[in-house]
VEXSELUM-327288 format. One record per residue (C-alpha): residue in three letters; x negated, y negated, z. Coordinates in steps of 0.001 Angstrom, whole numbers, padded with zeros to 6 digits, always signed. Layout:
N
ALAXYZ;...
This chain:
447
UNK+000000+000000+000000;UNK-001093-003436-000651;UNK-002304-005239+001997;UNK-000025-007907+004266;UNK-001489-010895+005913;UNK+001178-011815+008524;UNK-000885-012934+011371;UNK-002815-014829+008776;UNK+000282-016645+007748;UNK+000903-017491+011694;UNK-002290-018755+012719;UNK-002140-021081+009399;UNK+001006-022486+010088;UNK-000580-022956+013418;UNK-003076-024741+012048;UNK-001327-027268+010262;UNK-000490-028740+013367;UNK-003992-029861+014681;UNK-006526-029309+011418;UNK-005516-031630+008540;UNK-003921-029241+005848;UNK-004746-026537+008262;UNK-008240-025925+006556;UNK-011788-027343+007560;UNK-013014-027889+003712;UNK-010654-028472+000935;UNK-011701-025289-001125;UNK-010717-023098+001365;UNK-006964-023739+000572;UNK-007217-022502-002738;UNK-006835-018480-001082;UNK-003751-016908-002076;UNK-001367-015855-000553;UNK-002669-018187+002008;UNK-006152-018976+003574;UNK-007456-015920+005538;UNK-008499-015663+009385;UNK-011473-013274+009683;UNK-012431-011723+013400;UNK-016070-009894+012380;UNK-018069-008449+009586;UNK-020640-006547+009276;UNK-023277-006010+006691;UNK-021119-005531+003188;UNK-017726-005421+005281;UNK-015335-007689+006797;UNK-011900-007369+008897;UNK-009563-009964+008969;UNK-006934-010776+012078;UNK-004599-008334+010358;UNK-006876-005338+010239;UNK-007343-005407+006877;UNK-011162-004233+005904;UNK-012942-005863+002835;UNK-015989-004970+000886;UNK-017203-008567+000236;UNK-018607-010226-002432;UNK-017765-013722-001707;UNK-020390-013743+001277;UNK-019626-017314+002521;UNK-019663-018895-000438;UNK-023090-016982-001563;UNK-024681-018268+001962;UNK-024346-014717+003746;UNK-027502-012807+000937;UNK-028434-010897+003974;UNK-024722-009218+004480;UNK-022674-010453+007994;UNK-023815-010453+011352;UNK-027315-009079+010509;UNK-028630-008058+013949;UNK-032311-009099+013416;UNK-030696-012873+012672;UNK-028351-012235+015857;UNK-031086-011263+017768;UNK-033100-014835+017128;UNK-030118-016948+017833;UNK-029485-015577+021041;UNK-033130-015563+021908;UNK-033586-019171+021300;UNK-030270-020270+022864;UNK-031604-018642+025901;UNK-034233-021302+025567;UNK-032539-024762+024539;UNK-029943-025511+021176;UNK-031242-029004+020600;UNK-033950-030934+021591;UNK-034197-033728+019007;UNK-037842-033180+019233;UNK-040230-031172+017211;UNK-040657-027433+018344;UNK-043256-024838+016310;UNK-040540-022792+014609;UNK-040280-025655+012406;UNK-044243-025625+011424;UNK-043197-021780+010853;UNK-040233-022400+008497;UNK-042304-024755+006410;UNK-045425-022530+006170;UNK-042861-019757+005102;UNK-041672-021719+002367;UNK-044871-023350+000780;UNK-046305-019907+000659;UNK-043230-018839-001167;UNK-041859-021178-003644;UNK-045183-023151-005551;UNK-043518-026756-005451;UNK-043211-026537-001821;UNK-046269-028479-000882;UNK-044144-030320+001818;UNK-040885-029865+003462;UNK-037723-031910+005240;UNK-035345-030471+007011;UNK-031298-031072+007048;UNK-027660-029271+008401;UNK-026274-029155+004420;UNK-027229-029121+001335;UNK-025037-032006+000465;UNK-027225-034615+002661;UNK-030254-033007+001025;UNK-028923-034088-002220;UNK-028703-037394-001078;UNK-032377-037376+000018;UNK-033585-036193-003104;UNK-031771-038670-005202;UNK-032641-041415-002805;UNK-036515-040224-002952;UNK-036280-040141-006666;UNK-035089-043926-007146;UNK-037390-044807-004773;UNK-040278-042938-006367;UNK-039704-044332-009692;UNK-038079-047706-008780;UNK-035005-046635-011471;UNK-031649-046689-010376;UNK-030110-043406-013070;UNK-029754-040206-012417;UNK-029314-037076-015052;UNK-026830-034419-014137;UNK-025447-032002-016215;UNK-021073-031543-016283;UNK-019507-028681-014066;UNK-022786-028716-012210;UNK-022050-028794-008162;UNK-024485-031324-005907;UNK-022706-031509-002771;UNK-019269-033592-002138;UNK-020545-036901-001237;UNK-019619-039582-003790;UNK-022691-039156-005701;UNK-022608-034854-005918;UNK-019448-034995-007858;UNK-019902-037727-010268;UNK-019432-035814-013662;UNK-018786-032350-012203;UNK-015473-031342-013326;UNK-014371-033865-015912;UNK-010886-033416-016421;UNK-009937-032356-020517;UNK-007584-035626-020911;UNK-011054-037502-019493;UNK-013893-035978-020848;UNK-015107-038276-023062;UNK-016752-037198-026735;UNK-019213-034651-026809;UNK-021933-037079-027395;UNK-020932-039051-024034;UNK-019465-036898-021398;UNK-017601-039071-018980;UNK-018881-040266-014765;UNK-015195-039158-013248;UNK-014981-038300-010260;UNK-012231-036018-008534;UNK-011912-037810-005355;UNK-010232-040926-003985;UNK-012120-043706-002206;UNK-015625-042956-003605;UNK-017254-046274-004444;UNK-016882-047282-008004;UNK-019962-048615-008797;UNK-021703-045462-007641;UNK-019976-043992-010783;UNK-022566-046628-012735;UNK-025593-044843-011388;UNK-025067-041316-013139;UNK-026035-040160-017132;UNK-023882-036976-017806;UNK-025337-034629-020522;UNK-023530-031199-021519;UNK-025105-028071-020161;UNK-027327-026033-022864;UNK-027312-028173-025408;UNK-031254-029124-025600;UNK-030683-031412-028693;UNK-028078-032943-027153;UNK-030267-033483-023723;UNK-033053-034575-025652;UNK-030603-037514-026772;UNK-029147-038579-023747;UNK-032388-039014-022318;UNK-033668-041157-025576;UNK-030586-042841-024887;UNK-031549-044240-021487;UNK-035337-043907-021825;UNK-037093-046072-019040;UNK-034141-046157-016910;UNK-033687-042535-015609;UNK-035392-041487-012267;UNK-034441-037804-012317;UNK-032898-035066-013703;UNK-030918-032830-011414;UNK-029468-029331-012208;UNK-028452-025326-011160;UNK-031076-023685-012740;UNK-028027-021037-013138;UNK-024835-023062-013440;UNK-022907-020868-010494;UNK-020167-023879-009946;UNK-018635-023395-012909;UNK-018896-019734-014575;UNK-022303-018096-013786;UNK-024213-019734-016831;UNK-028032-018917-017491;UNK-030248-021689-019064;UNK-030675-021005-022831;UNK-034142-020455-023812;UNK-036311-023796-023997;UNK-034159-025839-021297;UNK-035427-025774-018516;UNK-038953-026456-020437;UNK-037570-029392-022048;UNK-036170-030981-019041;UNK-039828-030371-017835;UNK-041029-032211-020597;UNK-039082-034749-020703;UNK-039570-035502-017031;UNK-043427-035193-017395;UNK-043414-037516-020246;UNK-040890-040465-018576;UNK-042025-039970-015232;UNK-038847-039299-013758;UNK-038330-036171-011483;UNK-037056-032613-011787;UNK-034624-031607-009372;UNK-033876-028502-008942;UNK-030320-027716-006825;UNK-031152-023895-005493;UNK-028010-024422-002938;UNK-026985-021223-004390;UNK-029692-019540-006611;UNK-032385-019799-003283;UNK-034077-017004-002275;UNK-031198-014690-004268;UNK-033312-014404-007444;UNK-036794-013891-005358;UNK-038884-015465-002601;UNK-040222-017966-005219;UNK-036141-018706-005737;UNK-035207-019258-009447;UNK-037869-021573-010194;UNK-040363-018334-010039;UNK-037094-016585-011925;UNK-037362-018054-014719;UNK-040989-019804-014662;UNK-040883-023233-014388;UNK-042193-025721-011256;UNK-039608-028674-010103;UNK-040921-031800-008257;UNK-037853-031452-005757;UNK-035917-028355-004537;UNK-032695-028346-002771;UNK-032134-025180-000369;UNK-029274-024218+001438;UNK-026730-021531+001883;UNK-029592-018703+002009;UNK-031974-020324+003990;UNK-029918-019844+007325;UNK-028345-017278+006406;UNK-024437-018689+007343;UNK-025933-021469+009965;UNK-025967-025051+008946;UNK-029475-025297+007915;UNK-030774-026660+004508;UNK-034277-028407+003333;UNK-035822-030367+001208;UNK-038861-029059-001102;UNK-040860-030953-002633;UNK-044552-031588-003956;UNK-046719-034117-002407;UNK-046927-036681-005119;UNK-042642-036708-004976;UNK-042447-036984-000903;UNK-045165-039542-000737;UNK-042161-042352-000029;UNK-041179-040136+003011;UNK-044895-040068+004038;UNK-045200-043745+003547;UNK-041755-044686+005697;UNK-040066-046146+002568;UNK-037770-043841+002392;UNK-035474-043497+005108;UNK-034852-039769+005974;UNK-033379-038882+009357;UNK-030830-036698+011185;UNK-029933-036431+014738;UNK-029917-032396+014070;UNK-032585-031710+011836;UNK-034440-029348+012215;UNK-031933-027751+015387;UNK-034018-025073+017090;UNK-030998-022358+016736;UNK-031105-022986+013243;UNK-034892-022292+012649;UNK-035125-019355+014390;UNK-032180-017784+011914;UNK-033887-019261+008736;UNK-037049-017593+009976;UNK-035619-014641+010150;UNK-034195-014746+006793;UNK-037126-015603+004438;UNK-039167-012745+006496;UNK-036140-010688+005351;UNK-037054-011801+001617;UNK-040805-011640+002316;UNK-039951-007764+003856;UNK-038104-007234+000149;UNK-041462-007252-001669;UNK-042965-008205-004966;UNK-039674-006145-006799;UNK-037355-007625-005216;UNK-034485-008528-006633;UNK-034655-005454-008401;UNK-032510-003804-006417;UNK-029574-006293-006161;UNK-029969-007171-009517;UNK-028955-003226-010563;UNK-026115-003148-007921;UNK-024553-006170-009244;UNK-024778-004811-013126;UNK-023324-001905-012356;UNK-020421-003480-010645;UNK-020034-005614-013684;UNK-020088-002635-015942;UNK-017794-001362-014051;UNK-015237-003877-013962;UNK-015854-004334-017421;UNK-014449-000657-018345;UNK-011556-001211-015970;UNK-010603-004182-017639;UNK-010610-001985-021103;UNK-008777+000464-019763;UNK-005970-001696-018401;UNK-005875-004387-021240;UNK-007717-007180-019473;UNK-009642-009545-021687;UNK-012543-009966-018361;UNK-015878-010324-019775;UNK-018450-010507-016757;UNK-021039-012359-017140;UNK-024375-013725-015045;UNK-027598-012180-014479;UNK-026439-009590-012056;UNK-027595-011254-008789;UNK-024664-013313-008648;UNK-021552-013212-011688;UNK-018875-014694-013296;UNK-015060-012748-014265;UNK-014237-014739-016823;UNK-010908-013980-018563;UNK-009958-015148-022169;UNK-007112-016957-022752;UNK-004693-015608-025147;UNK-006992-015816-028767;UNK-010255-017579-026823;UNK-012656-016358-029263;UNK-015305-014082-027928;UNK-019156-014321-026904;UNK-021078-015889-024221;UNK-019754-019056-022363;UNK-022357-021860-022689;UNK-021056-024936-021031;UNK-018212-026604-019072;UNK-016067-027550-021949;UNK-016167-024309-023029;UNK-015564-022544-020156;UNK-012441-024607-019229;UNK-011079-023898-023266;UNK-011899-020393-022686;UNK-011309-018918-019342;UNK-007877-018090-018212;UNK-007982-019338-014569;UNK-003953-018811-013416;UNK-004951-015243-014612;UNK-007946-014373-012762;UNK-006183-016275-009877;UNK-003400-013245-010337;UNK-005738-010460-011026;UNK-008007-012307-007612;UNK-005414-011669-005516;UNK-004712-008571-006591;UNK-008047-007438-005761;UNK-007784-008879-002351;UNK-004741-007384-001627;UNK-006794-003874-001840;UNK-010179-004914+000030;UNK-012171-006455-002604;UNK-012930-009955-002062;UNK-014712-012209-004660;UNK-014544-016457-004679;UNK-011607-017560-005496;UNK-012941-019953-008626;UNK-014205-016035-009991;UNK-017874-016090-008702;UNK-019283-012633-007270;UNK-022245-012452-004950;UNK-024304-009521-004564;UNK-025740-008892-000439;UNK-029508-006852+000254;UNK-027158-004719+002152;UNK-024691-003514-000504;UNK-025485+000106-001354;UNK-024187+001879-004855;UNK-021473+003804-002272;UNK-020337+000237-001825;UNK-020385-000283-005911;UNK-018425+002754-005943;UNK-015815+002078-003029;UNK-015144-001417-004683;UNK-015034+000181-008032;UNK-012168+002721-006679;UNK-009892-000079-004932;UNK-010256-002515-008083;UNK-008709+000595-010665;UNK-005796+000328-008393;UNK-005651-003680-008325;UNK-006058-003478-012065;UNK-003409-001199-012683;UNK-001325-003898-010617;UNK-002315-006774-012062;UNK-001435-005173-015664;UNK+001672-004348-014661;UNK+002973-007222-013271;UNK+001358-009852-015123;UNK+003158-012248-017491;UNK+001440-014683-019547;UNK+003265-018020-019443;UNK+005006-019531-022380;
């Protein structure tokens, strides 16, 4: 029987009364049949207040690579809140968590430290204007930098708004946001080097950086076509401006040298979060010396009551020595698991009728569903994505699969953990046939 969420629905209408819209971040509201309330997990599994069990490949939005409630991570915490939670002072586990990362990612010559990704973002582009003394930044459409009123600009242009292809419109989906930060943003189309290569012409002199997902995960799960990240390389050698790399998501996931040693290139800034602590609020700044020398110098203003919290430190620790412990293969091993869950899917979807075409290196993945005659092949970029994927469908066939124990991100994104074995592939595999059969049999496409 599919599964019922009744206690779920009482604790949200519960909610409603004290939490604004019941939720604590906007996204989480998207869940249907209604937002979920979770009481433990462990590794690969979680149980919800209901009882229900999950194999889960949503992982806290991709934060949680090292499966729930890891007891090594557990361990730390409670060791170091037996010691103090906050000291607003320095303490050596941060000397540790730096040394970890230079020796792991190459542009990591120095290191800040912040609570989310999203103020990291606005250190990097703050360091980046500073550095250069140019007010523009580069970003790319349907690319994610945090929700402050400069991480959106551009992200998710809607179609009546998009501007022509040459000159992607600065939108920006929320209310109240500044207007003239909209003035401080170029938007360029994903994989399009030609079309990069123009934008940047465009505004030559004028751009300090260009940010980016190496591996647009915010919108599909869309790899860099060969030559781009190269170019963008270029282009920011020969202008002077910086290359930021956003590795909120790809971090430590594709290796200990994170997707810049992926895919072989070096970026003067790196953001990391979600991995790095492992599903505590803990995210840093990378960055090589020439590109932090405005933090060394005091001209760039970079604080945080928090930074740097002890508790926090002692669970990123314990994560990268969990990558470091992975070894020169790794991701191998979650790289396999998460193509033979696509495959998988992908012959489920045949057999039912479902036009889902995975796609994504493995690691991490996209379902992407044609619309009714979408034409077939690899998505490239936002525009096409939002022409070609059938969202109200996968949001169907999503909850579905939730409604038997497999649980993905709601926008279509799947996340493989270190601690996912090929019996979990297999498990997941064997609840999905049954959501699929569902989903085939009571899905109507609307007229």
């Amino acid at each position: 029987m599919p599964y019922t969420f009744t206690r779920s629905e009482e604790l949200f209408r519960r909610a409603q009364l004290s939490i604004a819209s019941g939720v604590n971040s906007g996204i989480r509201k998207m869940e249907a049949p209604v937002p979920l309330y979770f009481t433990r997990g462990s590794g690969p599994n979680l149980w919800d207040v209901d009882g229900n069990h999950y194999l889960d490949f949503q992982l806290g939005q991709g934060a949680l690579l090292y499966g729930h409630a890891p007891a090594g991570m557990a361990d730390a915490i409670a060791a170091q809140a037996r010691l103090g939670t906050h000291w607003a002072a320095q303490s050596e586990l941060e000397i540790e968590v730096s040394e970890r990362l230079q020796k792991m990612i190459p542009s990591a010559e120095l290191v800040r430290f912040n609570n989310s990704a999203t103020e990291v973002v606005t250190a990097a582009f703050r360091l980046a204007r500073a550095h250069t003394g140019r007010k523009l930044i580069l970003r790319f459409e349907g690319h994610y930098h945090g929700w402050a009123d400069e991480g959106l600009v551009g992200f998710a242009n809607p179609v009546d708004k998009w501007g022509d292809d040459e000159n992607p419109a600065r939108t920006h989906p929320s209310k109240g946001v500044i207007p003239e930060v909209l003035e401080q943003f170029v938007v360029a189309r994903w994989n399009d080097v030609a079309h990069l290569r123009r934008r940047v012409d465009q505004f030559r002199g004028q751009i300090a950086a260009i940010v980016f997902e190496p591996v647009l995960c915010n919108t599909c799960c869309l790899e860099p076509v060969e030559g781009l990240l190269a170019a963008i390389r270029e282009l920011c050698d020969r202008d002077g401006m910086l290359m930021i790399s956003d590795e909120t998501i790809t971090g430590f996931r594709f290796g200990a040298a994170c997707a810049q040693g992926y895919y072989g290139y070096k970026a003067d800034l790196t953001i990391l979060g979600k991995a790095i602590g492992g599903g505590t609020p803990f995210a840093a700044l990378a960055g090589t010396k020439a590109a932090m020398a405005k933090i060394l110098s005091g001209e760039v203003v970079h604080a945080g009551t928090l930074n740097a919290n002890p508790l926090c430190l002692a669970a990123s620790k314990w994560c990268l020595d969990e990558v470091l412990a992975q070894g020169a293969d790794f991701p191998a091993s979650t790289r396999t698991l998460g193509r033979q869950l696509m495959t998988g899917l992908t012959e489920l979807a045949r057999e039912h009728g479902v036009p889902m075409r995975p796609q994504g290196p493995g690691l991490i993945f996209h379902a992407v569903i044609l619309k009714p005659g979408a034409a077939e092949g690899p998505i490239r970029d936002y525009r096409d994505y939002v022409r070609r994927h059938d969202a109200p469908r996968w949001a169907h066939l999503r909850r579905c699969l939730l409604e038997e124990g497999v649980r993905a991100i709601e926008r279509g994104l799947w996340s493989i953990s270190t601690t996912h074995t090929a019996a979990d592939i297999t498990e997941a595999l064997r609840r999905a046939k049954v959501a699929f059969a569902r989903h085939a049999a009571s899905w109507k496409t609307p007229v």
